[in-house]
C-alpha positions as CSV (number, residue, x, y, z in Angstrom):
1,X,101.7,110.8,127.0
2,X,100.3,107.4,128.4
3,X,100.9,104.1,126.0
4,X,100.0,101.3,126.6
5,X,102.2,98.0,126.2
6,X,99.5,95.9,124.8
7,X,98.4,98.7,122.2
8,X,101.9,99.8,121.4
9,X,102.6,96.6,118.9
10,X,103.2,95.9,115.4
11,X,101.2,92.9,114.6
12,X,98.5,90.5,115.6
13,X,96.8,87.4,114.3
14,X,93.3,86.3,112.9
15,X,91.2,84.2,115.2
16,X,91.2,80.4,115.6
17,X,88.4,78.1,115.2
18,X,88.5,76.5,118.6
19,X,88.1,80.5,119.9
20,X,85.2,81.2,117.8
21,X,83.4,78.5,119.7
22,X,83.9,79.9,122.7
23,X,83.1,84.1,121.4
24,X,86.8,84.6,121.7
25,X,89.3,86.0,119.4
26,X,93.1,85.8,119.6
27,X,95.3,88.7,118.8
28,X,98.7,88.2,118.3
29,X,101.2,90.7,118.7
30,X,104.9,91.1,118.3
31,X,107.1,94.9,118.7
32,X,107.4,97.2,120.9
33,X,105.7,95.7,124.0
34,X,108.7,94.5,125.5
35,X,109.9,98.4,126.8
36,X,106.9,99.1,128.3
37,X,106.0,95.7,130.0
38,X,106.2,96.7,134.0
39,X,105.8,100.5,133.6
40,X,103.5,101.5,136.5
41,X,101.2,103.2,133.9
42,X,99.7,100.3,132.8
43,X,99.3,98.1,136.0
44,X,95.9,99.4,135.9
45,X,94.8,96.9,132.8
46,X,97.8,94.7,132.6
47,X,100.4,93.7,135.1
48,X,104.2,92.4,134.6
49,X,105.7,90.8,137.1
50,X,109.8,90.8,135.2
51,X,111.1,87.7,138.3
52,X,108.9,84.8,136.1
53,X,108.0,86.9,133.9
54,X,104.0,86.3,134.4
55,X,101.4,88.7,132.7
56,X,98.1,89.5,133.8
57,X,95.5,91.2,132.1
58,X,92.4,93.0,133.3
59,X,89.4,91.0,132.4
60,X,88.0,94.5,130.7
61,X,90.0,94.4,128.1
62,X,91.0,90.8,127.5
63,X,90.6,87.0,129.1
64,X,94.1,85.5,128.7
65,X,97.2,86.7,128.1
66,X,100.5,85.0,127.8
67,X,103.9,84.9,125.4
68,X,104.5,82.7,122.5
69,X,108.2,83.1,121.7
70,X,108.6,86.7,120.2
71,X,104.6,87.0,120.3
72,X,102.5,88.4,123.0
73,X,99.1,86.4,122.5
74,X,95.7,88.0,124.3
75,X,92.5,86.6,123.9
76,X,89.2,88.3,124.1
77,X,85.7,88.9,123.3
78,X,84.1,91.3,120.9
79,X,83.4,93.5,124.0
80,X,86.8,93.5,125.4
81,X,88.4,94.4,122.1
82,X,86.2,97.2,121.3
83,X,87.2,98.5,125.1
84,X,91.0,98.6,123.7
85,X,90.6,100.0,120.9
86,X,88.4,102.7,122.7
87,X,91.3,102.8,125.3
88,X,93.7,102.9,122.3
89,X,91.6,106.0,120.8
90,X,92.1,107.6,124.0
91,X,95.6,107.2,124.3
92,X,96.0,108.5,120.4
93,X,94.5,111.7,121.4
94,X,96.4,112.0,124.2
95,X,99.9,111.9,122.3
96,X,98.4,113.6,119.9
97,X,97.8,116.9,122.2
98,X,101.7,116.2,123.3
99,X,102.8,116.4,120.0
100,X,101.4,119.1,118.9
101,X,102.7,121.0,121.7
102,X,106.2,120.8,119.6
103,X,105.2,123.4,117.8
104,X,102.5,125.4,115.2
105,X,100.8,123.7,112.8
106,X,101.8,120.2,113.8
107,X,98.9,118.1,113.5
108,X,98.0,113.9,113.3
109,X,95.7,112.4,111.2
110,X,93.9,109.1,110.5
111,X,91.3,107.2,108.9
112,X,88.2,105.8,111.2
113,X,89.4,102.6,110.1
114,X,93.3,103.4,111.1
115,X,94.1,102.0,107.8
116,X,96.3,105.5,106.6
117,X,97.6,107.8,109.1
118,X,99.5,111.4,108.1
119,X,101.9,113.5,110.1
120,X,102.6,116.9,110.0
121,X,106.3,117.9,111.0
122,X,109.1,120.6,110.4
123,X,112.5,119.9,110.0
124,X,113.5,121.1,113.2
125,X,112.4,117.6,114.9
126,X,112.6,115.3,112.9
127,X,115.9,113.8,114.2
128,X,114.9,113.4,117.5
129,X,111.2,112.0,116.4
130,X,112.7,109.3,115.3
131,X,116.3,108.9,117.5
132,X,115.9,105.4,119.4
133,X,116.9,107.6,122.3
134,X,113.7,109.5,122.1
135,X,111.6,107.1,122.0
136,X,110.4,107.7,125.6
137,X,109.8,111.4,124.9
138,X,105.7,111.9,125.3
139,X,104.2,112.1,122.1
140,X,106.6,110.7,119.2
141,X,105.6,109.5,116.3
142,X,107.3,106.3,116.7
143,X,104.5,105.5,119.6
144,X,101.2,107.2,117.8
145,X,102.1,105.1,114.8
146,X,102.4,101.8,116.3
147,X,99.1,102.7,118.5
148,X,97.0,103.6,115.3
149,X,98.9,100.1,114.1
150,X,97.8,98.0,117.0
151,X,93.9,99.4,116.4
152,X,94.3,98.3,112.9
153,X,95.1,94.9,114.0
154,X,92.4,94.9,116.4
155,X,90.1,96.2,113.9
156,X,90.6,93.6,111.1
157,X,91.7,90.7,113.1
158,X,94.2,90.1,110.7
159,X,98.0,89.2,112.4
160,X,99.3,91.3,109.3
161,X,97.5,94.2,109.0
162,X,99.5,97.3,107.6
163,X,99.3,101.0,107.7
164,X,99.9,103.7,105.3
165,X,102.1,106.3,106.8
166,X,102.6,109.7,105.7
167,X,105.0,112.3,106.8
168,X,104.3,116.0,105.5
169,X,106.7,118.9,105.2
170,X,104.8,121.1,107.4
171,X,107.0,124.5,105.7
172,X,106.1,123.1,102.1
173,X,103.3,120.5,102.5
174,X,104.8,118.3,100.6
175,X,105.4,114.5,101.7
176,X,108.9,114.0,103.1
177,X,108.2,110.4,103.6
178,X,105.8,107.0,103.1
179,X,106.1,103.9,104.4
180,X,104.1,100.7,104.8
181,X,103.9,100.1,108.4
182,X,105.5,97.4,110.1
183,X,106.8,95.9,106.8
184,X,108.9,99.2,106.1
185,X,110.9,101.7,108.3
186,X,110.4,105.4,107.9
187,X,113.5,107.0,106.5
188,X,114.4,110.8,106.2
189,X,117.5,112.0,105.4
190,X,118.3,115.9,105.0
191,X,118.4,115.2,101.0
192,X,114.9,114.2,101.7
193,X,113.6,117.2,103.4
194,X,115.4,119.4,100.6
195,X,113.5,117.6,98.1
196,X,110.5,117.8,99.6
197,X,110.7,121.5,99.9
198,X,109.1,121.3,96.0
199,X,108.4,118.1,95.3
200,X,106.9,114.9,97.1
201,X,109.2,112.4,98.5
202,X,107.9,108.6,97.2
203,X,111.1,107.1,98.5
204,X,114.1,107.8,100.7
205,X,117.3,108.8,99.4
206,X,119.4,106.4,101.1
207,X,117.1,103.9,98.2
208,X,117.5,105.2,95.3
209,X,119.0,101.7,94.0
210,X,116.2,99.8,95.6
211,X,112.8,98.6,93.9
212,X,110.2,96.3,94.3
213,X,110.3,93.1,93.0
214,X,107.4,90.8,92.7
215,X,108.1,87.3,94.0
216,X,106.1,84.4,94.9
217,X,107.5,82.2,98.0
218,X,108.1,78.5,97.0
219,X,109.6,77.1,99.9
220,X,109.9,77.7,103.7
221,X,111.4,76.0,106.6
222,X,113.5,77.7,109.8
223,X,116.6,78.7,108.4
224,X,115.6,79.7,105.4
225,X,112.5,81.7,102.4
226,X,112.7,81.2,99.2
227,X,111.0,83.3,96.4
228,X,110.8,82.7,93.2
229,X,111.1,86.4,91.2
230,X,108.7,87.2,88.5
231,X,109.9,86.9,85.0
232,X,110.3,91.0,84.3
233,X,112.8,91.6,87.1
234,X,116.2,92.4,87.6
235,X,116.9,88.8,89.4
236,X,114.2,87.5,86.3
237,X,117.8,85.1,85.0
238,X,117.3,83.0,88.9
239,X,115.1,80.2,89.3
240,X,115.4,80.7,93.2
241,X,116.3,83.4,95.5
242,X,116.8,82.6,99.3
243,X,116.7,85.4,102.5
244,X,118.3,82.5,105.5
245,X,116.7,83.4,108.6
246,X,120.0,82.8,110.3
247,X,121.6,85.7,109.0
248,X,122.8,89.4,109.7
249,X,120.2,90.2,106.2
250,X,117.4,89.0,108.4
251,X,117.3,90.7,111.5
252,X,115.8,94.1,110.4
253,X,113.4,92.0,108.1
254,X,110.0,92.1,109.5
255,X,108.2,89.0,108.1
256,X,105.0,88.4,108.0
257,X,103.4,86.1,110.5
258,X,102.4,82.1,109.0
259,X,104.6,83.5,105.8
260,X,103.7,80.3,104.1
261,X,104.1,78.4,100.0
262,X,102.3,80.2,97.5
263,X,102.2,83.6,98.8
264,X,103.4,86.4,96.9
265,X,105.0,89.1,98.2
266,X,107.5,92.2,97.2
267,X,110.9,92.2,98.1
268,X,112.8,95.5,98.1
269,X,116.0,94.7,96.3
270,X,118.5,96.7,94.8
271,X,119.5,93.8,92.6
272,X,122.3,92.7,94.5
273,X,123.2,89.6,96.3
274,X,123.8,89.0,99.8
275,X,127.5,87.2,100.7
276,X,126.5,84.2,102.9
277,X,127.9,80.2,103.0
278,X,124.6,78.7,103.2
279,X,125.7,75.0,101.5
280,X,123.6,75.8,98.2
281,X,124.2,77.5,95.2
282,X,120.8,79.1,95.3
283,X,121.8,83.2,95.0
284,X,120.7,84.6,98.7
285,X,119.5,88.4,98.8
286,X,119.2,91.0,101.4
287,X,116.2,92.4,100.9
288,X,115.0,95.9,102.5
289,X,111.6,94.9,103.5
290,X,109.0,92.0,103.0
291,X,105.7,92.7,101.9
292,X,102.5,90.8,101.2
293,X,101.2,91.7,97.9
294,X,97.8,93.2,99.2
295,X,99.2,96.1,101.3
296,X,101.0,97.3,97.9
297,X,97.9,97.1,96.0
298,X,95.5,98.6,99.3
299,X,98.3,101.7,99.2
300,X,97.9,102.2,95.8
């Protein structure tokens, strides 16, 4: 399987005035792209030279290209984005035919739009689908999920744009596992894949304390997010909750791009608090995942 590093991201961003002027559009994206930066696979459309770290990118498929801190920024006309996500389609079929050379019955599908995306799989590989080690083997899931992702992005123009993931039993049919891609990891545990031999799987074990908790964000600066919870939840006694940025809760948190006052997003709590000397008295959490309110209500 062939991915690419610009189409094997998690996120990108909606398009800036100053761009529109000029028939461009600028697509942010932060991820994955980092491993496969300099893989001879890719010089063909986008180059990556790791001694000043200079990117170049075929004028087919974008105009600029160049990093902004964690982000890798390309901008590009109508034309050029529909030749990625054709590209992108390409390379989706390709890891597609890989995959399903793991054995019968495993299939991949996904809406036209790449806004859901379903996985058949047996028990036998799901480990190493989704080992860290395996994530150069052709045709994981890992990399068709983050290619139907970056033509999501690409699609919508939106920096945030999720998917719906689904992971099916392939013995049973039933799911195994969701997830709301980028904003939460797929989980599977063998209690999982027991439960899903009868019934579906909604969430992951390893969760079972965790919930969703409806917050709205009220104040934002580098170190630190805080959310006001709504009235109805389990935190519904604090005025304030804060996730600090400069913490070991924040690492794994992937948070949406220009996250900004006013917002309203879930937090997946288990009604806990995190342990962390911030200055404040303002309780700090841990939460499992971050997500705008819209991808909870589009997944519904």
């Amino acid at each position: 399987m062939i991915i690419s590093c610009l189409l094997l991201l998690i996120a990108g961003c909606q398009s800036q005035d100053s761009l529109q002027q000029t028939n461009l559009t600028e697509y942010r994206f932060a991820g994955y792209y980092d491993w496969f930066l300099g893989k001879e696979e890719y010089e063909d459309f986008m180059s990556y030279v790791s001694d000043d770290q200079s990117l170049k990118i075929d004028s087919q498929y974008g105009e600029k290209i160049y990093r902004d801190g964690e982000y890798l920024v390309i901008e590009a006309t109508d034309q050029q984005k529909q030749a990625l996500i054709d590209q992108n389609k390409k390379l989706i079929e390709e890891a597609t035919e890989e995959f399903m050379k793991m054995g019968e019955g495993y299939q991949i599908d996904y809406r036209d739009d790449y806004s859901a995306m379903t996985i058949w799989i047996n028990q036998e590989h799901f480990i190493d689908v989704f080992a860290k080690e395996a994530f150069q083997v052709g045709g994981n899931m890992l990399g068709m999920i983050s290619l139907v992702t970056a033509s999501r992005v690409l699609t919508t123009e939106d920096c945030n744009s999720a998917v719906d993931i689904h992971i099916i039993n392939l013995d049973s049919d039933y799911q195994v596992a969701e997830a709301i891609f980028p904003y939460e990891s797929i989980q599977i545990t063998s209690q999982d894949w027991l439960t899903s031999q009868q019934n579906d799987v909604t969430a992951s074990s390893n969760q079972e304390d965790y919930s969703r908790v409806l917050t709205t964000v009220i104040e934002k600066n580098e170190n630190q997010i805080f959310f006001k919870p709504e009235e109805t939840s389990t935190y519904q006694n604090d005025e304030k909750l804060c996730l600090c940025l400069d913490s070991v809760y924040a690492e794994d948190v992937f948070i949406p791009y220009q996250l900004s006052e006013g917002d309203q997003v879930y937090l997946t709590l288990n009604g806990n608090y995190a342990l962390h000397d911030d200055g404040n008295q303002i309780p700090d959490i841990a939460p499992l995942a971050i997500i705008p309110i819209q991808y909870i209500d589009d997944a519904i």
